[in-house]
N, CA, C and O atoms as CSV, one atom per row, in Angstrom:
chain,resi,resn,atom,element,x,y,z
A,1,UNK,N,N,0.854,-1.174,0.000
A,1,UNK,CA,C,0.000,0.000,0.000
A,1,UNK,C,C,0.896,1.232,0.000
A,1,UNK,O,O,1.953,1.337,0.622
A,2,UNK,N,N,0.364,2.095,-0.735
A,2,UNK,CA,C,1.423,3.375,-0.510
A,2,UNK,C,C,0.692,4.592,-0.186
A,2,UNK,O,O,-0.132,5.039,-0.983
A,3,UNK,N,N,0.884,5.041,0.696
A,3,UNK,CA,C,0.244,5.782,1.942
A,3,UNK,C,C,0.854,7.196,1.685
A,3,UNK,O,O,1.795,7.446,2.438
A,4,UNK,N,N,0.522,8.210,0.763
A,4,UNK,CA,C,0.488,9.415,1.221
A,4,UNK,C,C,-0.279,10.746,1.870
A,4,UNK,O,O,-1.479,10.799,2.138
A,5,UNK,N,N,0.696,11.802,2.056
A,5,UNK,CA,C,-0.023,12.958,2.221
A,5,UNK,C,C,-0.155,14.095,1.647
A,5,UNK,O,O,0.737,14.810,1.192
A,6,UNK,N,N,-1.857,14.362,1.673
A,6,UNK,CA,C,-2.144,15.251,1.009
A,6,UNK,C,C,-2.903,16.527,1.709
A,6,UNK,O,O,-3.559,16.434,2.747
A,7,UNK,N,N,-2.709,17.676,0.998
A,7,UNK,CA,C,-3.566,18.897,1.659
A,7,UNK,C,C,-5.009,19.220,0.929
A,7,UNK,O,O,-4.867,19.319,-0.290
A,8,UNK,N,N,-5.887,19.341,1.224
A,8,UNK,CA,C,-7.322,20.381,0.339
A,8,UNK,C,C,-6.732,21.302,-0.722
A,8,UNK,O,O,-6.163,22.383,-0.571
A,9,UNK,N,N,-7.070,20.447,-2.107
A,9,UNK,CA,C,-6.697,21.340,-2.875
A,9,UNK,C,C,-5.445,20.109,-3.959
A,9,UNK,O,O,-5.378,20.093,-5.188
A,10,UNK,N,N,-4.930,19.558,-3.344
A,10,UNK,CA,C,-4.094,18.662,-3.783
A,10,UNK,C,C,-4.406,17.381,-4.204
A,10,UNK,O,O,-5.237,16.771,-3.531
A,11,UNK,N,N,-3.848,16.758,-5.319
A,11,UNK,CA,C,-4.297,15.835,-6.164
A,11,UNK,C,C,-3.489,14.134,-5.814
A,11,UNK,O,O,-2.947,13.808,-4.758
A,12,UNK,N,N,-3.611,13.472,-6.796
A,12,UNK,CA,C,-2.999,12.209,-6.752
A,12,UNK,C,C,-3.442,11.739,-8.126
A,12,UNK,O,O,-4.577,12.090,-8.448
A,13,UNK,N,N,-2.708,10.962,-9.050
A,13,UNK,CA,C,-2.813,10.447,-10.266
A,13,UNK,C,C,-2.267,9.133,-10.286
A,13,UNK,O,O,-1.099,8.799,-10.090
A,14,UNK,N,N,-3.835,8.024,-10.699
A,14,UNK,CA,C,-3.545,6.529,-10.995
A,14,UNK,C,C,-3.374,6.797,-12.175
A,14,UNK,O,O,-4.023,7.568,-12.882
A,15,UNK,N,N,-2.435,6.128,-12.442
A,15,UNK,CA,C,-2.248,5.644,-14.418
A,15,UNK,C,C,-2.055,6.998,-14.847
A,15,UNK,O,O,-1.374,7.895,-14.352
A,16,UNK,N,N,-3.067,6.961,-16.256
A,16,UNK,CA,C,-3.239,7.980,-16.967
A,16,UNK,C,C,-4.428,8.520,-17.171
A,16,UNK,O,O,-4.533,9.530,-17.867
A,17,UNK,N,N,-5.783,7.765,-16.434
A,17,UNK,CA,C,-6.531,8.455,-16.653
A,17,UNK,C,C,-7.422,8.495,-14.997
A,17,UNK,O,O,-8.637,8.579,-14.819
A,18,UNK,N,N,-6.399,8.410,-14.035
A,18,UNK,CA,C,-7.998,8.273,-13.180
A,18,UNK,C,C,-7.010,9.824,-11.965
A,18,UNK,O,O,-5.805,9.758,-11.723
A,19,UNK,N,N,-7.891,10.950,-11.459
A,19,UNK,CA,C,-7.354,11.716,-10.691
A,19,UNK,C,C,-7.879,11.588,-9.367
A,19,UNK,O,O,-9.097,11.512,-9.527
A,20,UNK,N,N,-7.603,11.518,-8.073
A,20,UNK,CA,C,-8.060,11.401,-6.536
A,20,UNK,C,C,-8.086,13.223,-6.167
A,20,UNK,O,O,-6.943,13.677,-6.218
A,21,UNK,N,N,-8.853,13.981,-5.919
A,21,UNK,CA,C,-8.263,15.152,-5.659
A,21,UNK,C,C,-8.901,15.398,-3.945
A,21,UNK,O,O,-10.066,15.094,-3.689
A,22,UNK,N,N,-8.212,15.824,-3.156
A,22,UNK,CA,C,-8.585,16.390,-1.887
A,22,UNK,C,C,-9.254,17.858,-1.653
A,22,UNK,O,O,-8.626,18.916,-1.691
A,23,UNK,N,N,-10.802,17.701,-1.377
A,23,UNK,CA,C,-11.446,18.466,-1.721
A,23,UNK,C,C,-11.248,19.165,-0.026
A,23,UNK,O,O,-10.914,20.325,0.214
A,24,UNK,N,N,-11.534,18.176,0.912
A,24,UNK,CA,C,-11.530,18.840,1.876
A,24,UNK,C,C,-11.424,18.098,3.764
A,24,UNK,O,O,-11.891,17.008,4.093
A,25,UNK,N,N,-10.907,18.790,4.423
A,25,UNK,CA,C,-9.933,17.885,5.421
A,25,UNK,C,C,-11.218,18.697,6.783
A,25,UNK,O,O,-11.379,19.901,6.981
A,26,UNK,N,N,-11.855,17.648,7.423
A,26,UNK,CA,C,-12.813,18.777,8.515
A,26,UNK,C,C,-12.915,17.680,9.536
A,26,UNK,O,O,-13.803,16.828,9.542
A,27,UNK,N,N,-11.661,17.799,10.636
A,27,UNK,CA,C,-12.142,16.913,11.733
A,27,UNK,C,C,-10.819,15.676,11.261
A,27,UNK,O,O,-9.636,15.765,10.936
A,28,UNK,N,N,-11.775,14.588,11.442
A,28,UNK,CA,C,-11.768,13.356,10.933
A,28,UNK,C,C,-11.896,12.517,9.805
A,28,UNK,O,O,-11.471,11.396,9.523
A,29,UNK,N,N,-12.929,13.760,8.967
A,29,UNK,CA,C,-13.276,13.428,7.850
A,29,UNK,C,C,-12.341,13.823,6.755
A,29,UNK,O,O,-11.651,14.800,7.046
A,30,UNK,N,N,-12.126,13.271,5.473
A,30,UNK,CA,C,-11.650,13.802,4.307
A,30,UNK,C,C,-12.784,13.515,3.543
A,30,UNK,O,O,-13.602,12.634,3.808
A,31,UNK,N,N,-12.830,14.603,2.180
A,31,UNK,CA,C,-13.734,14.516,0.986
A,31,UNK,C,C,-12.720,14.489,-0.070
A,31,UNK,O,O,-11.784,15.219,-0.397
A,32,UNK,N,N,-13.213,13.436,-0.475
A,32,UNK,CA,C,-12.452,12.847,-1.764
A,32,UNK,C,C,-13.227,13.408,-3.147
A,32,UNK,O,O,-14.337,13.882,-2.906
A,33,UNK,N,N,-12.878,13.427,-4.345
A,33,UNK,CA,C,-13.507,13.789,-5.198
A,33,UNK,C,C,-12.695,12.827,-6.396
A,33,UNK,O,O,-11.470,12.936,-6.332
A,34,UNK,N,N,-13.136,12.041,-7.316
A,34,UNK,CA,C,-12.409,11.375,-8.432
A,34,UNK,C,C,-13.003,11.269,-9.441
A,34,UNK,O,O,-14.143,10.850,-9.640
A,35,UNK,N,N,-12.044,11.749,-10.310
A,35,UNK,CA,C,-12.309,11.652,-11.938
A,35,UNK,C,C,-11.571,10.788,-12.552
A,35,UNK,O,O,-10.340,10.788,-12.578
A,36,UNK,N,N,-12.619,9.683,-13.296
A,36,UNK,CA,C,-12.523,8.537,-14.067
A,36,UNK,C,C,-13.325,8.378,-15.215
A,36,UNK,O,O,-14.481,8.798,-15.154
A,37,UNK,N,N,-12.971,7.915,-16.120
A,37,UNK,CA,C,-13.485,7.663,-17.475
A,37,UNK,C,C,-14.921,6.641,-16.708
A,37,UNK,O,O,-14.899,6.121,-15.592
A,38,UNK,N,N,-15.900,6.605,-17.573
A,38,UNK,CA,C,-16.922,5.982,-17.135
A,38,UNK,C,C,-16.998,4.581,-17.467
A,38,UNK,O,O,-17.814,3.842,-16.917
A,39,UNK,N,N,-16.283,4.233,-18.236
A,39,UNK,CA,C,-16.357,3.108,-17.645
A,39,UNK,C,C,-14.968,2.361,-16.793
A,39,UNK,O,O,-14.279,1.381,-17.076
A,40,UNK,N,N,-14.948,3.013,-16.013
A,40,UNK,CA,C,-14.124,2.331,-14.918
A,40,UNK,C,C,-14.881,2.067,-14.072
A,40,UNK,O,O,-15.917,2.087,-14.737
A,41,UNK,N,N,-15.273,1.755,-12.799
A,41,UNK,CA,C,-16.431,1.832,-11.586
A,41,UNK,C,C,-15.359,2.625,-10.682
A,41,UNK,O,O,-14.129,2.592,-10.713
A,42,UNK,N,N,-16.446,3.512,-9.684
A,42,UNK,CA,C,-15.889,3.867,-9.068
A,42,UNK,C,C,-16.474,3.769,-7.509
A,42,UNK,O,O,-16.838,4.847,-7.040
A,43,UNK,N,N,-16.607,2.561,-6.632
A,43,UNK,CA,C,-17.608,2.794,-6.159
A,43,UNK,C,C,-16.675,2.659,-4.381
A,43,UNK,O,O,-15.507,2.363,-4.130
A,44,UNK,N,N,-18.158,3.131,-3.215
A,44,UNK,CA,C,-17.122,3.288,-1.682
A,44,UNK,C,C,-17.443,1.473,-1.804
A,44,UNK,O,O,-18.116,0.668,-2.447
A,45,UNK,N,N,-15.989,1.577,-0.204
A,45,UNK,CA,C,-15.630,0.234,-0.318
A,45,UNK,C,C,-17.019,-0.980,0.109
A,45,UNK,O,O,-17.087,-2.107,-0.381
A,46,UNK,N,N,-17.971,-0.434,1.062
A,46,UNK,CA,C,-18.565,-1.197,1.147
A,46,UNK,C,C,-19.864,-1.436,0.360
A,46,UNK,O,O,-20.637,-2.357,0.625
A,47,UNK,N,N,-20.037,-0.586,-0.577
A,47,UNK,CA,C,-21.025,-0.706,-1.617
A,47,UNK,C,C,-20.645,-2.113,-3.007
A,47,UNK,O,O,-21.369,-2.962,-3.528
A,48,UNK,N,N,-18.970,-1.704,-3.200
A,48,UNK,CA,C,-18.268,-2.839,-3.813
A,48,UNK,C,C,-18.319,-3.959,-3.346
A,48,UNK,O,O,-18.500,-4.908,-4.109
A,49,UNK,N,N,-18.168,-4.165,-1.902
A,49,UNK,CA,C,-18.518,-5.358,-1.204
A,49,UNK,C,C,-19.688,-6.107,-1.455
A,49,UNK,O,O,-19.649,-7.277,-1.835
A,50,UNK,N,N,-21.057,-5.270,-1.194
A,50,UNK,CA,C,-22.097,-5.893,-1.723
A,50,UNK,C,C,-22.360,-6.193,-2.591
A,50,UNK,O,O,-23.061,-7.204,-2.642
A,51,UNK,N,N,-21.965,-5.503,-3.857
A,51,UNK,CA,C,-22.210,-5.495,-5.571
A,51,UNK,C,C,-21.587,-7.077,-5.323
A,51,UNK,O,O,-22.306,-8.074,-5.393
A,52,UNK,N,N,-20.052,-7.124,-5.006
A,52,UNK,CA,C,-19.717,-8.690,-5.438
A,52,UNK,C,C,-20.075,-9.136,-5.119
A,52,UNK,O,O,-20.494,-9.885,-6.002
A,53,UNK,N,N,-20.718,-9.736,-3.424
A,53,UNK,CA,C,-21.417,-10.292,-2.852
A,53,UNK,C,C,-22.566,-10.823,-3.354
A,53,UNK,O,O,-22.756,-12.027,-3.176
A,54,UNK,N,N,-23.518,-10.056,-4.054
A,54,UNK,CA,C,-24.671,-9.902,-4.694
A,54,UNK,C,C,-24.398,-10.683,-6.309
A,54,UNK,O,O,-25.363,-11.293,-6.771
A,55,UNK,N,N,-23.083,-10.648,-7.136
A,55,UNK,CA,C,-22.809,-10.883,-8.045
A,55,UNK,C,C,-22.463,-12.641,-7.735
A,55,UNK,O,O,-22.570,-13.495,-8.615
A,56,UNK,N,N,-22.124,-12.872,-6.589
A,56,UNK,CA,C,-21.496,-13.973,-6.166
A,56,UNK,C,C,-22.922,-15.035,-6.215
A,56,UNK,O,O,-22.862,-16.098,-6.832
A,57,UNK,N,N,-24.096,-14.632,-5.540
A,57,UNK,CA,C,-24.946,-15.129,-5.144
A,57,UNK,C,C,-25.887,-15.473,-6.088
A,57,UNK,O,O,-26.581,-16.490,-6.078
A,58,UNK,N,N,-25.885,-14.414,-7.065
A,58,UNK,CA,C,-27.105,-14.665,-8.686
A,58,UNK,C,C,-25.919,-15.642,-9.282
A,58,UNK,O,O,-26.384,-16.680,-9.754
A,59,UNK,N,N,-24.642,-15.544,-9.352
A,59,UNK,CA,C,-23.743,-16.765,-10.231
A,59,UNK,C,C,-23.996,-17.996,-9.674
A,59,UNK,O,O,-23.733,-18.993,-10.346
A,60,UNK,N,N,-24.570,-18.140,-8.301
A,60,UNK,CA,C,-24.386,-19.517,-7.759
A,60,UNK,C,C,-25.818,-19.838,-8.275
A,60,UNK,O,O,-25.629,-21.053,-8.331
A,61,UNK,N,N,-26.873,-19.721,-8.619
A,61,UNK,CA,C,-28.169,-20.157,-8.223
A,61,UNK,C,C,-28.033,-20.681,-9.742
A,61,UNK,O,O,-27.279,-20.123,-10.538
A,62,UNK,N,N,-28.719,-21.652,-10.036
A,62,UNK,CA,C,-29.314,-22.363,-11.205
A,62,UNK,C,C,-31.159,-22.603,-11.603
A,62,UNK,O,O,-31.578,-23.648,-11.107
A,63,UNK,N,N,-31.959,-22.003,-12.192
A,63,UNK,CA,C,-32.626,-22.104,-12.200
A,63,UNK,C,C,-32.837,-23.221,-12.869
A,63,UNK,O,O,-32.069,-23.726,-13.687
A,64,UNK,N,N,-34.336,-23.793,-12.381
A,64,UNK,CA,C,-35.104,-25.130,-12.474
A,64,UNK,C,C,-35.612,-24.883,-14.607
A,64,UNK,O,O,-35.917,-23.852,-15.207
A,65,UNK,N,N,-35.510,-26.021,-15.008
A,65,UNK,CA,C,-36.297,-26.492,-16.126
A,65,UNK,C,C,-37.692,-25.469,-16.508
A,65,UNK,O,O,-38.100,-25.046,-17.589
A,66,UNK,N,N,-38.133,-25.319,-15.280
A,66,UNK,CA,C,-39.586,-25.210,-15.319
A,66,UNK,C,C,-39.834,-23.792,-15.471
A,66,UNK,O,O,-40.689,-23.311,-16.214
A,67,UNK,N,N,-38.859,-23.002,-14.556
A,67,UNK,CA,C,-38.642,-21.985,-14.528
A,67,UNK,C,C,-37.800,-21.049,-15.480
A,67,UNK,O,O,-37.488,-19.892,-15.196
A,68,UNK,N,N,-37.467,-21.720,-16.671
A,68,UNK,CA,C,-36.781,-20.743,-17.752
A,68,UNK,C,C,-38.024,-20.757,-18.634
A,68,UNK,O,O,-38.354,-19.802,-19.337
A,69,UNK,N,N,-38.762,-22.034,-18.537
A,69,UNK,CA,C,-39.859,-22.036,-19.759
A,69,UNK,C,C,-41.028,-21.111,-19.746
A,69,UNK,O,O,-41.672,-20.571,-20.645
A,70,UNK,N,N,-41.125,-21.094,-17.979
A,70,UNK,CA,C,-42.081,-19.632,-17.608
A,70,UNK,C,C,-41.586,-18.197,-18.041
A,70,UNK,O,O,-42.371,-17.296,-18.336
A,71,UNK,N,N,-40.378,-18.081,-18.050
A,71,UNK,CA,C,-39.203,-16.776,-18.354
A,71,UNK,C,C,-39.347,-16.456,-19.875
A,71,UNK,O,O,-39.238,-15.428,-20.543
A,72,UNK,N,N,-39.608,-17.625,-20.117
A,72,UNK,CA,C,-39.404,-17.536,-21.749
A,72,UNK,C,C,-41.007,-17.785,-22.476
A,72,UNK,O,O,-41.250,-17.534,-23.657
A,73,UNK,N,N,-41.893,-18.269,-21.597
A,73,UNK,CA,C,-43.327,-18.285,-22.195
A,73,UNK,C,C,-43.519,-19.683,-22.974
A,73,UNK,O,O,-44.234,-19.953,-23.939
A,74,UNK,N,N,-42.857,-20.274,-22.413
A,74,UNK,CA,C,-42.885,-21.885,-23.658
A,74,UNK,C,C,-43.724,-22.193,-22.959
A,74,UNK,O,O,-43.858,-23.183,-23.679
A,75,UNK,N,N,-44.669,-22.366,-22.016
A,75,UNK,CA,C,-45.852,-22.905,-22.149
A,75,UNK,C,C,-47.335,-22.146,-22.332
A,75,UNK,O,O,-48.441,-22.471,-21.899
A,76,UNK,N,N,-47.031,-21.318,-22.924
A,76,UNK,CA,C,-48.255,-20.645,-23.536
A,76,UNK,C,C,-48.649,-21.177,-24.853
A,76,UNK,O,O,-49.624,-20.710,-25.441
């Protein structure tokens, strides 16, 4: 991990296209602000958590015979 410091007002650059900028330092808190091409994701850590979580859980399930033909109307 590489751990720097920054002031309000001051930036950070992944790669070539993604910027971290420090919008603002109050307390405890920092406000982050980042600019990324859209399709990168950019999401907080525990929202990512769930997305995979959630991604993990629709990959495991297999639906029944019966139940694609309803999806799909084959028995009409």
């Amino acid at each position: 991990m590489l751990v720097l410091t920054r002031r309000a007002g001051e930036s950070i650059i992944v790669g070539d296209t993604i910027k971290v900028v420090i919008l603002e330092v109050r307390g405890e808190q920092v406000r982050v602000g980042i600019e990324a091409p859209r399709h990168i994701g950019v999401h907080r850590g525990e929202i990512y958590e769930a997305i995979r979580r959630a991604n993990r859980e629709a990959g495991g399930s297999v639906p029944s015979p019966q139940a694609l033909e309803d999806l799909l109307g084959a028995g009409d």
